[in-house]
N, C-alpha and C positions, 0 to 999 in steps of 0.2 A: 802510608800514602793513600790508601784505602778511604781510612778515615776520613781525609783532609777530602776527597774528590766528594763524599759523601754531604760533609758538611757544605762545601761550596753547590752543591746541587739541592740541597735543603735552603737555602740563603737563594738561590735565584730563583727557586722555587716562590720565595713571598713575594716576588715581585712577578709573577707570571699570571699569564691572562688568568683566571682560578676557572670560570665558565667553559673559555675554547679547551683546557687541559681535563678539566670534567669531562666534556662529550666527546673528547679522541680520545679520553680514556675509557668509558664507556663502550666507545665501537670497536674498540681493540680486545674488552673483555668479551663482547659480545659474540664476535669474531672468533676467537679463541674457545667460549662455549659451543658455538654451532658447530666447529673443528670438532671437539670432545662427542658430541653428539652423535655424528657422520660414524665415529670410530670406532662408536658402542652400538652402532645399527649393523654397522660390516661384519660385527662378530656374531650376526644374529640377534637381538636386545631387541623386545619391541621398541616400537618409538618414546611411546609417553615414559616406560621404565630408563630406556635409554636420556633422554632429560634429566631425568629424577639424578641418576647415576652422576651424571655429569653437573647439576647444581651441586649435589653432596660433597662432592670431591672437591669443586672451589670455594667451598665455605658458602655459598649465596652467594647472588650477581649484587646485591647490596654492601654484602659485609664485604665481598672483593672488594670493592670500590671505594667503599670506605680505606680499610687495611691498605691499600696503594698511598690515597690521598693519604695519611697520616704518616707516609714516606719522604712527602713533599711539602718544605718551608719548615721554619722552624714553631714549635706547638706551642712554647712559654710564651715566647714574643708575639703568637696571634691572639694565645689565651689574653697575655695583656691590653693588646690590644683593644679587643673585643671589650675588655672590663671599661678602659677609658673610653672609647665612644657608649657603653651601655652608662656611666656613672655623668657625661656628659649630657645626653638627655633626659635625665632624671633629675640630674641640678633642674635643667630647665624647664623642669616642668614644676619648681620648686620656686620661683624669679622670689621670694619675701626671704625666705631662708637663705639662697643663695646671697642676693643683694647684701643679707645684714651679716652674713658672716664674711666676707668678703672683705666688704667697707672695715670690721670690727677687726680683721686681723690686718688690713694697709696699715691703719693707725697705728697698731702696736708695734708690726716689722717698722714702719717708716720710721716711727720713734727711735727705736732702739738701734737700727743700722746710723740714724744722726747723731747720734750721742758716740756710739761706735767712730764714727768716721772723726768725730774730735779728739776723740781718745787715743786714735792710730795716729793721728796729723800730731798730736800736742808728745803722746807718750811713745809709743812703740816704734812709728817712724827713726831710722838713724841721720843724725844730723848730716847735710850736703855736703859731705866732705868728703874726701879719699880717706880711707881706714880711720874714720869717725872716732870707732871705739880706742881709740891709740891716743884721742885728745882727750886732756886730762884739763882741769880747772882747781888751778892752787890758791887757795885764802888762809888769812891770817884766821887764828884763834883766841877771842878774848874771855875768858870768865864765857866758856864751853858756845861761845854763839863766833858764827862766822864774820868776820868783816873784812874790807876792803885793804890792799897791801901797800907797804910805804914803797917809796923809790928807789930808796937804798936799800931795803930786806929784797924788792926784785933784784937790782943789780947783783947782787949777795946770791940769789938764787941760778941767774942765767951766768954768773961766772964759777960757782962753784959745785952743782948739782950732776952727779952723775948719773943721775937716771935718765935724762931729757937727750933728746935730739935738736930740741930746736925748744926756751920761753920767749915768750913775746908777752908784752903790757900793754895795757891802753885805757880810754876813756873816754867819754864823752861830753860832749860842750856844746856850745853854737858857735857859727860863724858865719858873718854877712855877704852877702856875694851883691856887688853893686856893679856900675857900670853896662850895665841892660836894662834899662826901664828903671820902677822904682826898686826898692833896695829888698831883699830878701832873705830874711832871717831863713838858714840853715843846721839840720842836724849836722853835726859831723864828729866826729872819732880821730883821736890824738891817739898813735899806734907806733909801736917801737918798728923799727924798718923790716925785722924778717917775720912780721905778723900774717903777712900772704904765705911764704914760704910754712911756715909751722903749721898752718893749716892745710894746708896743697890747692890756694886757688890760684887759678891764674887766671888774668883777666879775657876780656871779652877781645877788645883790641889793647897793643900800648902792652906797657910792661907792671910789673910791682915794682915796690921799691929795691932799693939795695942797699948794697953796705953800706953806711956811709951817712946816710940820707937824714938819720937822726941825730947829726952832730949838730951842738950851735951855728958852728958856720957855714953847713950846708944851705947850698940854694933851695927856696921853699919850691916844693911840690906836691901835689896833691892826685886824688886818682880817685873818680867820679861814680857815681853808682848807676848800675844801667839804666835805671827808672831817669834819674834826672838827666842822662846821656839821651832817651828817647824822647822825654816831656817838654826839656827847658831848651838842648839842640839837637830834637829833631833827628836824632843818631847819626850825625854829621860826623864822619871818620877822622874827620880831617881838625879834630878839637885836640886830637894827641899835639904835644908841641906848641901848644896854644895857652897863652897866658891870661887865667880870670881874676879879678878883683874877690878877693878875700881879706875883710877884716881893713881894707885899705891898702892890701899888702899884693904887687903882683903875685901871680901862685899859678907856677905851669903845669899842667895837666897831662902828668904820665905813662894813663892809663885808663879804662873804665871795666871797675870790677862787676863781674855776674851777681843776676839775681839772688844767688847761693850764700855771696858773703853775709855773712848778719852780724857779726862779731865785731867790735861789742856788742852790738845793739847792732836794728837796719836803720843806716844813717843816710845820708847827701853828700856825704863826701868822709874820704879819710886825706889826714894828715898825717906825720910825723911828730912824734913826741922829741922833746928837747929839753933834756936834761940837762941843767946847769950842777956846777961842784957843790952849789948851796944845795940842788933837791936831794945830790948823792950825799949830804954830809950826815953826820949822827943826829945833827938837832934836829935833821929832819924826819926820822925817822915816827914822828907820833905823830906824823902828818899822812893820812892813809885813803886815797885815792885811788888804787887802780886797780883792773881788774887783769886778772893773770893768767893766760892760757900757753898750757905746754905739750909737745909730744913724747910720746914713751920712747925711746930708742928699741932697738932688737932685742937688747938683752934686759929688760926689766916688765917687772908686771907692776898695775897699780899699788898692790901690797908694798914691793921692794921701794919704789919712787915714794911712799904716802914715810917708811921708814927712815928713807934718805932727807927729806923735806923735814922732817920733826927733827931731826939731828942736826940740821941746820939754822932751824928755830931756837936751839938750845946755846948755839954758838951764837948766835942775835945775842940773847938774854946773857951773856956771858961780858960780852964787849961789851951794851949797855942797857942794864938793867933798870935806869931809871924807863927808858920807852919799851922795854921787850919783854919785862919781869911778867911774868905768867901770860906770856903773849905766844902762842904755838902756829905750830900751820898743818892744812891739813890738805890730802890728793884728793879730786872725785872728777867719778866722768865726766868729760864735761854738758854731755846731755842731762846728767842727774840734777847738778847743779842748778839748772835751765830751769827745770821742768818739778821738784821735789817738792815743793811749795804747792803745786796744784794735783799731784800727782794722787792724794787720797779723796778730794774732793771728788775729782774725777770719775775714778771706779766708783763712789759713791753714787753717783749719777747712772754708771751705765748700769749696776744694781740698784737702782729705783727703776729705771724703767725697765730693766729686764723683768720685774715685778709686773708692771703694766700689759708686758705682753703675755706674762704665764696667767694673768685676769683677763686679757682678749682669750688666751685659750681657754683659760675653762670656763668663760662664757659661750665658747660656739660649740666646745662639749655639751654643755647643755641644752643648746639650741640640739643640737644633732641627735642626743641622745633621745630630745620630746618628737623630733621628726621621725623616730623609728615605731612610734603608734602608731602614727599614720599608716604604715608600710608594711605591717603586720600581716596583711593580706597578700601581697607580693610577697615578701620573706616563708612565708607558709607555705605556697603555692610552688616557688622555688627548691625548698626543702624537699616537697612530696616529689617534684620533677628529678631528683637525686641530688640536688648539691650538694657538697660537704659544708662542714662548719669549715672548714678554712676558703672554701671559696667562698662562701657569705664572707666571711669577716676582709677577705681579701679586697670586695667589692666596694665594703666600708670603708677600709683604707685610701680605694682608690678612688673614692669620693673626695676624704681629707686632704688627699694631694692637692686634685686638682682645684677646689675652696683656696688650699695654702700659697698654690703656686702664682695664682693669680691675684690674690691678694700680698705677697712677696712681690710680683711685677710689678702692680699698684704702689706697694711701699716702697720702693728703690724710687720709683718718681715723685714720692712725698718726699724722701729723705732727700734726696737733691734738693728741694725746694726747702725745705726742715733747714739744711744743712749752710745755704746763704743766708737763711734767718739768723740763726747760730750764732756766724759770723759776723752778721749786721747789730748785733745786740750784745755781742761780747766785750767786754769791758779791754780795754787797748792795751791794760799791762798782762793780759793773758800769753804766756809764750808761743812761739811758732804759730800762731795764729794763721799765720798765710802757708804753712801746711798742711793748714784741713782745707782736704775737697775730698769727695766720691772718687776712688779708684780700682785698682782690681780687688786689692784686699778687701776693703770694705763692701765691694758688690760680692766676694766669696762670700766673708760675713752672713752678708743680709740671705743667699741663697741656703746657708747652711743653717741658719734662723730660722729661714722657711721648713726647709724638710724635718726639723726640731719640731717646730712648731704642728707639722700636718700630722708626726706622732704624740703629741701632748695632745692634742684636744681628738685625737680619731682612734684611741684604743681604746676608748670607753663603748662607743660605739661598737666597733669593731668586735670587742668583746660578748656583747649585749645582742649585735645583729646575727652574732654565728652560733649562739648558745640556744636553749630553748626544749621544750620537749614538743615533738611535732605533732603528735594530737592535741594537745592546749592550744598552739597555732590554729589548727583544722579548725578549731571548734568554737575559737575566739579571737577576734584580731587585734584583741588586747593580752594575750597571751604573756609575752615576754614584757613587753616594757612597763604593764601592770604590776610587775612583781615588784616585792619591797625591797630587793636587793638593786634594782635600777633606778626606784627614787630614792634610796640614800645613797645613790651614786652623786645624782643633781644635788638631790642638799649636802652632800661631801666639797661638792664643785664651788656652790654657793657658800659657804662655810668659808672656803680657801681665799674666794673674791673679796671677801669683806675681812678677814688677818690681811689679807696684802693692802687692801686699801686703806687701814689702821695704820700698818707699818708706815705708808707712804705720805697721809695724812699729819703724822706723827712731827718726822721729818719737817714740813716744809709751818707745822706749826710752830716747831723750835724756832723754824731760821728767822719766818715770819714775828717772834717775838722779839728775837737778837734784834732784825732793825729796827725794832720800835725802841727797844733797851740804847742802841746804837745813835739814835735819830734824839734820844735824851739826853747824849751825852755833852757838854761844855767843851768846842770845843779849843774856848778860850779866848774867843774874840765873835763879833756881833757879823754875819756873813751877810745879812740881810744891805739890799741897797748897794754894796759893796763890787766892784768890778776893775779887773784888775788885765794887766796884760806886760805882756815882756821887750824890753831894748835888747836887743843882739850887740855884739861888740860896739864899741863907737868905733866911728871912721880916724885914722890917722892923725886927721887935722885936729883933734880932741887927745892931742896925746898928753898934756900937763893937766894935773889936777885943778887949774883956776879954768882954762878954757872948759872941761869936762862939767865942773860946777857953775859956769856962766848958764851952757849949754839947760842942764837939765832945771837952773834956777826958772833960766826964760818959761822952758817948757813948763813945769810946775803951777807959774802965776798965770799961763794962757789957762792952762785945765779951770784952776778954780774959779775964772769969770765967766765959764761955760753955763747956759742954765739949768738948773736943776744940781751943779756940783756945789756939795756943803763943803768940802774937803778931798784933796788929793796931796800925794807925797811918794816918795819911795822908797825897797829896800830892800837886801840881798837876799833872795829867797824870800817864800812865803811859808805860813804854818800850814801841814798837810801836805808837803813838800819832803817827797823823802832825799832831796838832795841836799845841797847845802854842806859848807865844810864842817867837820868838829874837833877842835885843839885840845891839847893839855896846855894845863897853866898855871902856873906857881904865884900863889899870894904872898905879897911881901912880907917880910919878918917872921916866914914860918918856912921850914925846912922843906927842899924839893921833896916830890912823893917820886911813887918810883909803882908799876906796873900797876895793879888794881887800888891803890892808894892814892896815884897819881890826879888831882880833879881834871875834867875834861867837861867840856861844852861844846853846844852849838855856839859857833859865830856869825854875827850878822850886822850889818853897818843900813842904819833906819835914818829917814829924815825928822827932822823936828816933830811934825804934826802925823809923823805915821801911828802913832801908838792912838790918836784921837781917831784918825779915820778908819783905823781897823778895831776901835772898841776897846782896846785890851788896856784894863783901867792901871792905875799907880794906884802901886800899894802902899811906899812909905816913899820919903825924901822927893824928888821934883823929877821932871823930865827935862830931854834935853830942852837950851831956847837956843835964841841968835847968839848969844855971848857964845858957845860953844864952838866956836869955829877955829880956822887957821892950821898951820903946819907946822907949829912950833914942836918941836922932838919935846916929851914928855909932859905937854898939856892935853892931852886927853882924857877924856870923862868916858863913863862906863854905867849903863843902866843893867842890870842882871836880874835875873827871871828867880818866881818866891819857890821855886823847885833849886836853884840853885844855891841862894841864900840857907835853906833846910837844909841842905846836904854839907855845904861847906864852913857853913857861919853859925853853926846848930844853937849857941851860947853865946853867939854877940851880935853887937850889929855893926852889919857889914858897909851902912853908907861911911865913906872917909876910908875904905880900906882901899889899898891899890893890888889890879891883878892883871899880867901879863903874860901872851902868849910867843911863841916865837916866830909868828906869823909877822914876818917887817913892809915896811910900807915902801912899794917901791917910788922914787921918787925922791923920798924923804927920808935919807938917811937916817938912821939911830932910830928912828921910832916904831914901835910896834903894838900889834894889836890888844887895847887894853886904855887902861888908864884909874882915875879914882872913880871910885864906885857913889855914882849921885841921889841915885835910886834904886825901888825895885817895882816890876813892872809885872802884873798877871801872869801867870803859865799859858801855853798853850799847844795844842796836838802838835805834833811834829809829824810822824810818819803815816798815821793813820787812828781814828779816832778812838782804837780801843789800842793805840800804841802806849799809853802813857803820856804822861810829861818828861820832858827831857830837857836839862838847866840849860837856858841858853845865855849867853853877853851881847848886849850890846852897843856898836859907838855911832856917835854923829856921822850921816852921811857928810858931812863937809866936813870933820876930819878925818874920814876915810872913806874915801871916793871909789867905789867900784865900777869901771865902764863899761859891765853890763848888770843889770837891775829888772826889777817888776815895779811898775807904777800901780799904784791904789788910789781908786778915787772912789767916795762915797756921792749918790748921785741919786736924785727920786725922778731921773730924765729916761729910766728904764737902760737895755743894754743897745738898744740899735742906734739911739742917739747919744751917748758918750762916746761908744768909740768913732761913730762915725766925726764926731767933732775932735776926736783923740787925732785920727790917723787927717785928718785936715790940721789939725796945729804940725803935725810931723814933716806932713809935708811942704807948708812953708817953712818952719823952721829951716829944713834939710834934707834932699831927696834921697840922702843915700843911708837916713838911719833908718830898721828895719823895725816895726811892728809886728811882733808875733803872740799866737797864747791868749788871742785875747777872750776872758770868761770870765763868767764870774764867781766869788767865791763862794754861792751857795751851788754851782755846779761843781767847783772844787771840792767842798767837804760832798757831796754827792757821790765825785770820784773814787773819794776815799774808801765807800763801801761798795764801789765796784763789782769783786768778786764774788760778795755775795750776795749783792743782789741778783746777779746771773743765775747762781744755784739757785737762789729764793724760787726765780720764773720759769727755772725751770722742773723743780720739784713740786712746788705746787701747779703748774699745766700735767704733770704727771700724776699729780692726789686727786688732781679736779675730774680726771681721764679715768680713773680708777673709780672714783667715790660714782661715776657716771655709769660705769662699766657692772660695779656692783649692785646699784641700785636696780638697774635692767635684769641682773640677773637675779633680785630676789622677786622682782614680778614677774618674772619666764616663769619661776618654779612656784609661784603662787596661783598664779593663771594656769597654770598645766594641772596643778593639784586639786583644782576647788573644779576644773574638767572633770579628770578623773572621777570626784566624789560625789557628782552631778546626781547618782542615785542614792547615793546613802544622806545626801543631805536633805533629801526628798524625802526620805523616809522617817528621819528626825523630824522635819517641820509635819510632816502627816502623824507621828504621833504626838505633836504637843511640843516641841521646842520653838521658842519664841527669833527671829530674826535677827533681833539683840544679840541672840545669844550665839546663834549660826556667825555671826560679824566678827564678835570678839573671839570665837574659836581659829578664824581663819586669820585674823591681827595675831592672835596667841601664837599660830604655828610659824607667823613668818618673824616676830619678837624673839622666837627659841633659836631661831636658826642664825638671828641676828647676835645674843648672848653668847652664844656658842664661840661666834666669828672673833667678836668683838675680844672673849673672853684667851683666844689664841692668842689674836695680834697685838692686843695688848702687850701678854709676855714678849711676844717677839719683840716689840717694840723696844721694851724696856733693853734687852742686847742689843738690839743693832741701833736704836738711834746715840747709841756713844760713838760709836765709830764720825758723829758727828760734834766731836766734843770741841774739834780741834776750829771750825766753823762760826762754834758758840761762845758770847758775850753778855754776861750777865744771866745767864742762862742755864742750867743745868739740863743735862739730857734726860733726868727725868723728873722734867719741871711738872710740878700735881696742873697748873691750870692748863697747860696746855693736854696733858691726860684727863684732865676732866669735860672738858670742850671739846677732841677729837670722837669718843664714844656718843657725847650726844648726839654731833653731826651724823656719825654713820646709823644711831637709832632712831633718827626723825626723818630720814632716809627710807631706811627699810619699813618705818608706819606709811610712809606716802606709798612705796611702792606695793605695799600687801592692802592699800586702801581699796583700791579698783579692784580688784580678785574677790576682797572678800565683799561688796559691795554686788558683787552679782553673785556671787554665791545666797546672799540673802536676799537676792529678787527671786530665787528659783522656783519655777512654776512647779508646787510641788506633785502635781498629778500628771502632768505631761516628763518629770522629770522618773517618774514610776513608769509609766507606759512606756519610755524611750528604753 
């Protein structure tokens, strides 16, 4: 209890007057001495012995008072103290040094906490859900690659799977919501009814769905996302019960779910899915759309559910192996799933720029370490007054803090700003994107960055400032940080600067090649002039295929009297389109296949003159013309792509052959997708331009009408005036058909390299920042050195050394330090830029041009920066440089 009163009296003691508690304590010792005094006089003591007696005995009226006070407050926390206002005014009296290491470590914390804060938002973040980790995402498995599940292998799964508590399916489409002004093409998501429940959202207002809700005959209803509950009404409550036009189709509104749901995808609206006996039949099963999420029940873990799910894949393939035969399924969380595709890129970013900031730090090491010349004299002077080497090095430290701390405050306000850029310039198929922002984690992050950081670059210092022999001090106040063991400390630093900025270099040379490799690629049609944009469902009154093809006929012939239009047409999906369906389908007069023997394509239904306006030439036999039309059951013509011909036709020729899918026409009983094969028509990208080619078919859009499409028009009227003549034909035509999408396809194939263009910009902002960083730091340590030798180069040019030669000695020294760097990160290079293998296209990670162009940049770098050093090193006045 002692203790504790003691400590509470040492603690109110730092906050107490220190002056009024000095002179009451003084007069009370004083007091107390004159007592002692009086008492050694009563016993006889002359006076002046009787003092003497009485100082002895209390130690001194000084050392009393001292010895009290050292009673009072606590002595760590004042010594601290004391250290930070003494390392405050010394910054300040330092504003060049301060200023640049400050500014030099914002940059690299802000970097590194934005990169950080994408990496929590996209990676570590757990998804908005009640027990996240419990949601699992089940896909089929074909020849070891993941793909999308039929409707019967779900059904198959949510009525037989004992691990799950709750699957739910779904997908994504558009659909048009009219009846408000002009018509509005919308995302939305087709979802089995307990797809709320299996996740645990419930909505804002209104209900989810229920049982029931996914049958054919159920009444349609739909449940609105709160974005377009606040945007399009205004968060008007009273929309529950309320019936909007969708599709043409009333659609009551039973619900508006929270910002949280994103599943499938963040849409505009969900629906219900509506399974007919045909999507649950066997034929349908090679038809594979959905995407499938489930919850673990109590008693199962991923492992047991990923075991149960494959055993059920086995009974697929068992019942029918023409569509199942080596077709597996596999568990994963369902954040993995999300997120595994970017998840190496990623880390790869937050180590590149953590790179960038260990080159902030050992550039302000070096800065720090040349400012302790200066100080040599102070340090000296301190030493003789008694400091220890731990209180010097302590005071070092406590310089580095506060440099780190304020430049850490500086960086959190860049990295906010860093961090909307991010987001402003990230490519839109980036996941959870609208997860990243600055929060607590990531402000821990950046502060734990900091205090990283204030020991990286301040125990060189620290080290250097507390060491020393204190006569060499006295006698010199170049003492310490003249010795050769502090400047191969800087060139150790600068060494490190220039391997990171090789590493980093390195990196964003690859990527930098990839899209030029990428930007060469065909890819398979002519994008230039081209522009394209999307129809939403048609409206009701468009429900027969002749009214659908009057419709789009009119539209088509207004497009190409526009001016500046050579050509326009349509067709189901575009190339670089990673949607779009893909069938199996059996050529006549040759036996069904059956699992990876099976042929499969893209399908697509093209107008007459699409293949002219998009480029993509004929290879043999004709395109489609007008003859091509009508609904007769088993007159359909078939163009197929010279990748699918290769694959399937490999020894004959395939025009006259007939191939069909099970894909039927609704409408038009008995017929389905296919027909005789008339021609064949170029390849071209499908998913993305270094996806490959991938066989596609295709039939006349007038004999298979799809009622929602992409229009393509080629057009030298630029993009603001077709569409704007686009969405003026739509609107007299029809107010309630919906224009969306609209872009053009040289922004399309743009898209395609998305991701990496991101990384591109932002590893090279990272190499630029480095090679920036370097370069600075090999003229800190040139400029510091060619100081230093102020007199010895003096003494060369006074005996006979020519200026020439003083020039190329100080190019020479900073060339060595450069080979050295160069000659690290190289290696390093060669490991770590594979870790970028998976990024690279046509490219190897250790492609010789781009290793042969990153060293030059960094060695015509370090000649610029050793220019100015060694350029006054050979002006040096060699007689004033002797006398100095």
């Amino acid at each position: 209890m002692s203790r504790l009163r003691m400590l509470a009296s040492r603690i109110a003691g730092m906050f107490a007057d220190k002056q009024a508690a000095d002179a009451s304590l003084r007069e009370e010792l004083a007091a107390h001495l004159e007592m002692e005094i009086a008492e050694n006089v009563r016993r006889g003591i002359a006076p002046a012995e009787a003092r003497r007696m009485a100082l002895a005995a209390s130690g001194g009226f000084t050392g009393a008072v001292e010895s009290v006070r050292d009673q009072r407050g606590l002595p760590i926390l004042e010594s601290v103290a004391a250290d930070v206002r003494f390392a405050a005014r010394t910054l300040r009296r330092s504003p060049a040094y301060t200023l640049v290491s400050v500014a030099t470590l914002a940059v690299g914390i802000g970097a590194t906490t934005a990169i950080f804060s994408v990496v929590s938002g996209v990676l570590l973040q757990p998804l908005p859900y009640p027990n996240a980790d419990r949601l699992m995402s089940l896909t089929s498995m074909f020849n070891g690659s993941p793909m999308a599940v039929s409707a019967p292998d779900f059904d198959d799964w949510r009525r037989t799977a004992r691990s799950f508590s709750g699957v739910s399916a779904g997908f994504t489409t558009t659909t048009v919501l009219t009846g408000s002004g002009d018509a509005t093409q919308l995302d939305q998501a087709r979802v089995s009814a307990n797809a709320f429940d299996v996740l645990g959202i419930h909505p804002v207002i209104g209900r989810a769905f229920v049982v029931g809700e996914d049958e054919i005959a159920a009444p349609r209803v739909a449940i609105i996302s709160e974005r377009m509950w606040r945007t399009r009404f205004g968060a008007d409550s009273s929309i529950v019960g309320r019936a909007i036009i969708l599709d043409g189709f009333p659609t009551t509104v039973v619900g508006v779910a929270p910002s949280a749901m994103r599943w499938p995808e963040r849409v505009d609206v969900w629906l219900t899915t509506r399974f007919t006996e045909k999507d649950l039949s066997q034929a349908s099963r090679g038809s594979r759309y959905l995407t499938v999420v489930a919850r673990l029940n109590s008693r199962s873990t991923p492992s047991s559910a990923n075991d149960d799910i494959k055993s059920l894949a086995k009974h697929s393939e068992s019942v029918d192996p023409r569509h199942n035969k080596n077709v597996g399924a596999r568990v994963d969380p369902l954040l993995s799933s999300m997120v595994d595709d970017v998840r190496a890129p990623l880390f790869v970013l937050l180590g590149a720029v953590g790179f960038v900031l260990l080159i902030a730090c050992a550039n302000v090491g070096s800065l720090a370490l040349g400012r302790l010349g200066a100080r040599e004299s102070e340090l000296a002077m301190r030493t003789a007054l008694g400091a220890s080497r731990s209180r010097i090095a302590r005071q070092m430290l406590t310089e580095s803090l506060i440099v780190a701390l304020v430049g850490g405050l500086l960086g959190l306000v860049l990295a906010n700003f860093a961090t909307k850029a991010l987001i402003a310039i990230a490519p839109s198929d980036l996941p959870r994107l609208s997860d990243v922002r600055i929060d607590v984690s990531v402000v821990a992050f950046g502060f734990l960055a900091t205090l990283l950081t204030a020991l990286l670059f301040g125990v060189a210092p620290a080290l250097y400032g507390g060491t020393g022999d204190l006569r060499a001090r006295l006698v010199s106040a170049r003492g310490s940080i003249g010795r050769r063991s502090a400047a191969r400390s800087r060139q150790a630093l600068v060494v490190t600067e220039i391997a990171l900025a090789i590493v980093l270099l390195a990196g964003a040379g690859l990527l930098l090649r990839t899209i030029a490799q990428l930007r060469g690629v065909d890819p398979g049609f002519r994008a230039k002039d081209v522009y394209t944009f999307s129809i939403g469902q048609l409206p009701h009154r468009y429900a027969t295929h002749e009214q659908e093809i009057e419709l789009t006929t009119a539209m088509l012939d207004r497009l190409r009297h526009v001016p500046g239009v050579s050509a326009a047409d349509v067709s189901f999906s575009l190339p670089l389109d990673a949607g779009g369906p893909q069938f199996t389908f059996k050529i006549q007069g040759r036996p069904d296949g059956s699992g990876l023997s099976e042929p499969r394509a893209q399908a697509r239904s093209a107008g007459i003159t699409y293949f002219a306006t998009m480029g993509i030439p004929l290879i043999r036999g004709r395109l489609f013309t007008d003859a091509d039309r009508g609904g007769v059951p088993g007159s359909g013509v078939i163009l197929i792509s010279a990748d699918l011909a290769k694959r399937y036709f490999p020894n004959e020729d395939p025009i006259g052959k007939t191939i069909e899918t099970g894909w039927g026409g609704p409408g038009w009983p008995g017929q389905k997708f296919g027909g005789t094969i008339v021609g064949i028509v170029g390849d071209v990208r499908q998913r993305a331009l270094d996806g490959g080619q991938l066989p596609h078919m295709y039939m006349p859009y007038a004999q298979w009408p799809i009622d929602e499409y992409s229009v393509v028009i080629r057009s030298s009227a630029g993009a603001d005036r077709t569409f704007s003549a686009a969405r003026s034909i739509l609107r007299d035509l029809d107010r309630d058909i919906a224009m969306s999408d609209a872009r053009s396809m040289t922004e399309i194939v743009d898209a395609s390299m998305g991701r990496r263009h991101f990384y591109l910009v932002l590893l090279s902002a990272f190499a630029v920042v480095a090679l920036l960083l370097a370069t600075i730091g090999v003229y800190g340590v040139m400029a510091y050195g060619v100081e230093q030798r102020r007199q010895e180069i003096g003494v060369r040019l006074t005996l006979g050394s020519t200026r020439q030669r003083v020039l190329m000695m100080v190019l020479g020294d900073g060339l060595r330090l450069s080979i050295v760097g160069v000659a690290i990160g190289l290696v390093a290079a060669f490991g770590l830029t594979r870790l970028l293998s998976g990024l690279l296209y046509g490219v190897v990670p250790t492609d010789l041009t781009t290793f042969t162009i990153v060293p030059a940049i960094l060695f015509a770098a370090a000649v610029f920066a050793s220019l100015i050093p060694a350029s006054r090193a050979a002006a040096v006045d060699p007689v004033e440089a002797i006398r100095s």
